[in-house]
C-alpha positions in Angstrom: -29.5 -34.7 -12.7 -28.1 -36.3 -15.8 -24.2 -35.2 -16.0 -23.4 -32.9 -18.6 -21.3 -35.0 -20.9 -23.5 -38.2 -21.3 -27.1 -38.1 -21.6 -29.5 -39.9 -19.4 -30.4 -42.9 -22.5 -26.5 -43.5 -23.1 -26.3 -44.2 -18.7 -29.2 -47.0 -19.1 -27.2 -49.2 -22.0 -27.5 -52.4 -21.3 -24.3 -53.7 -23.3 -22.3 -56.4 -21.2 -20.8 -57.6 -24.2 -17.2 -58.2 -23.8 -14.6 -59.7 -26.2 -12.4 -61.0 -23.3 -9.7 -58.5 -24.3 -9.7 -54.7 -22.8 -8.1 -53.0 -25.7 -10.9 -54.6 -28.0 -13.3 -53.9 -25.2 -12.5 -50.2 -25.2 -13.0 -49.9 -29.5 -16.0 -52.0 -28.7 -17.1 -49.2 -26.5 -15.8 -46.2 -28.6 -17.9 -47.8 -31.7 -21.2 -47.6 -29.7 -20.8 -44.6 -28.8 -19.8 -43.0 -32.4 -23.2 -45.5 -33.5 -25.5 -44.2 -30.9 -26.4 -40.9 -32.4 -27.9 -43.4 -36.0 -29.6 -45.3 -33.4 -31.2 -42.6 -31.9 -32.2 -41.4 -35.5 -33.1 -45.1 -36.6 -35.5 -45.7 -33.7 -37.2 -42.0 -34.3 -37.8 -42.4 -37.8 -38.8 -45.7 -38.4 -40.9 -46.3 -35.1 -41.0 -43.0 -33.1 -40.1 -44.7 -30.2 -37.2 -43.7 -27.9 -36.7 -46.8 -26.0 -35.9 -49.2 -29.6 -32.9 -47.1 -30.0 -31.5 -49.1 -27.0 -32.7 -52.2 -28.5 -31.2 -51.6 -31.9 -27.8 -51.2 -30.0 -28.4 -54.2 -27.8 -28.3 -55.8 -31.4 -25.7 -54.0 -32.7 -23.3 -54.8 -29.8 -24.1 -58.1 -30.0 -22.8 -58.7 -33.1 -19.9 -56.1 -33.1 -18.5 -58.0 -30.0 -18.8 -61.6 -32.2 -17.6 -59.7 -34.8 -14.4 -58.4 -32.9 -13.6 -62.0 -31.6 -12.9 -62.8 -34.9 -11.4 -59.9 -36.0 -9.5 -58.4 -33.1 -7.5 -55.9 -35.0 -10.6 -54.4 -36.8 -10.4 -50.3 -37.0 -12.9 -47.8 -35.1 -13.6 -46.6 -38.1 -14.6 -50.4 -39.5 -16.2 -51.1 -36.6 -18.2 -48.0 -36.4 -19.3 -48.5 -40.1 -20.6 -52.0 -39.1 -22.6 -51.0 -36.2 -24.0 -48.9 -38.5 -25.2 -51.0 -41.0 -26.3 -53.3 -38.5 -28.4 -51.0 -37.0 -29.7 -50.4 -40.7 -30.5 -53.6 -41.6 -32.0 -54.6 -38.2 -34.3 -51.5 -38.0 -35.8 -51.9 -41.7 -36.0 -55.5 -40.8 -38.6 -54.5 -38.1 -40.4 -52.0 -39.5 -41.5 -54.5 -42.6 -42.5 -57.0 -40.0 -44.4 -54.6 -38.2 -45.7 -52.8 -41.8 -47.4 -56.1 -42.5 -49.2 -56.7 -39.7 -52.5 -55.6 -39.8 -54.6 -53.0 -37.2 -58.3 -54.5 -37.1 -60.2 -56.3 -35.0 -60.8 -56.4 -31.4 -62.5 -53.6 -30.1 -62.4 -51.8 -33.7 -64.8 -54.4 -34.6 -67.4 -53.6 -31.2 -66.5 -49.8 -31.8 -69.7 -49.0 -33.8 -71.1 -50.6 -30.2 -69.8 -48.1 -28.1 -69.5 -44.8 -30.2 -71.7 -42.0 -29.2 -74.6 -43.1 -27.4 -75.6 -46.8 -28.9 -78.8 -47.8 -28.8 -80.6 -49.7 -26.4 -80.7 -53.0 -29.2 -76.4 -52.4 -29.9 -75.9 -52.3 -25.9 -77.9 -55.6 -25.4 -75.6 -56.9 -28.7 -72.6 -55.9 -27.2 -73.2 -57.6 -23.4 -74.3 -60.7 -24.7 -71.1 -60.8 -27.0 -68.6 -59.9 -24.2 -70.1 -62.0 -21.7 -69.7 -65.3 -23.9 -65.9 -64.9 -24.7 -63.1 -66.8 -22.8 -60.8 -65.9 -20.2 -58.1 -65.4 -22.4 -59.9 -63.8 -25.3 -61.1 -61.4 -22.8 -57.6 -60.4 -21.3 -57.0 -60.0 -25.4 -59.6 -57.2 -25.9 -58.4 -55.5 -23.2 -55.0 -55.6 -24.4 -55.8 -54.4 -27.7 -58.3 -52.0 -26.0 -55.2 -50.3 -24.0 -53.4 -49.8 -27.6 -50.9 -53.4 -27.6 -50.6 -54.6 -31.0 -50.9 -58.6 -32.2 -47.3 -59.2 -32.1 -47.0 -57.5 -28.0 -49.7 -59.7 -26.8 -47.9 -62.2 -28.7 -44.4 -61.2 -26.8 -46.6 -61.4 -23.5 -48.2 -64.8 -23.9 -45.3 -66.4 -25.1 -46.5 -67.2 -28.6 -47.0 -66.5 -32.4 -48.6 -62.8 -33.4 -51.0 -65.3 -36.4 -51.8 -67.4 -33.6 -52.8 -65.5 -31.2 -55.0 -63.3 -33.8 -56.7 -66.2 -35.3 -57.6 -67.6 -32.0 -59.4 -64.2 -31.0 -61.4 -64.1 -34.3 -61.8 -67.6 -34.0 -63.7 -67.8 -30.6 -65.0 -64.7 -31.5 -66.8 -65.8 -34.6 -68.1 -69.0 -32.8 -70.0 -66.6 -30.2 -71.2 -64.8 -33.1 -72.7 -68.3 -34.8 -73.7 -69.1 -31.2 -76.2 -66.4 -30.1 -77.0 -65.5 -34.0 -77.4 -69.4 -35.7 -79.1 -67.9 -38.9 -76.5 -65.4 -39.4 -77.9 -62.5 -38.8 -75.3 -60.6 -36.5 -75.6 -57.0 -35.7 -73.4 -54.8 -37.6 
């Protein structure tokens, strides 16, 4: 049972940022705290997502602990005011990047496929183009399939959101120009 004082998400902070010196260490500590309630409202409004209010203060740690190397008799007040705007800046810097990135393809392109119940022709379609992709473009449908977007798969494989995209549309289109040469794929 979470203790009455704290709440469960400020017990799972993952913040082992320390300037070296305890009394900067505890305004360090005291500024997170004042900053977690923006973070909280930061992560809920931007992405609706719980968990990037511990990532925004990861970030904002981070740089108030640089921050109070260089500055070790900085205010609470200062301090507080900086995780702040950090937390600011970094969330709006996120939500453009993920603004821009597109939702389409993958299995929004085979949905028409598998709505309702597809014809006998569509099912055929469908088989033929699954059976012909790759390894790895499979193990992308069925990330996008289970709801990941470009730039998670991305985080997973260890590489560029554009790059892994263009690579899935890329083998996808040459299985289309395989099994349809005169260009004349389903819709």
């Amino acid at each position: 049972m979470p203790l009455r004082n704290r709440k469960w998400q400020e017990l799972t902070w993952s913040w082992a940022h320390s300037s070296g010196d305890p009394a900067c260490d505890q305004i360090l500590d005291a500024a997170a705290q004042a900053a977690w309630r923006y973070a909280l409202l930061c992560a809920w409004t931007y992405f609706n997502d719980h968990a990037a209010a511990h990532d925004l203060m990861d970030h904002a740690v981070q740089n108030g602990s640089d921050y109070i190397r260089r500055h070790p008799d900085v205010s609470l007040g200062k301090l507080t005011a900086r995780f702040k705007s950090v937390i600011r800046r970094h969330t709006k810097q996120l939500h453009s990047k993920r603004s821009r990135e597109v939702l389409f393809g993958s299995m929004r392109d085979l949905e028409p496929l598998y709505a309702g119940q597809p014809d006998m022709e569509d099912r055929v379609y469908a088989n033929e183009v699954l059976g012909q992709l790759s390894p790895f473009a499979k193990s992308i449908l069925d990330w996008r399939w289970h709801g990941y977007s470009w730039r998670e798969i991305a985080g997973e494989l260890e590489m560029d959101h554009t790059a892994v995209r263009r690579a899935y549309f890329r083998e996808l289109e040459l299985v289309f120009q395989r099994l349809f040469p005169g260009g004349d794929s389903p819709q």
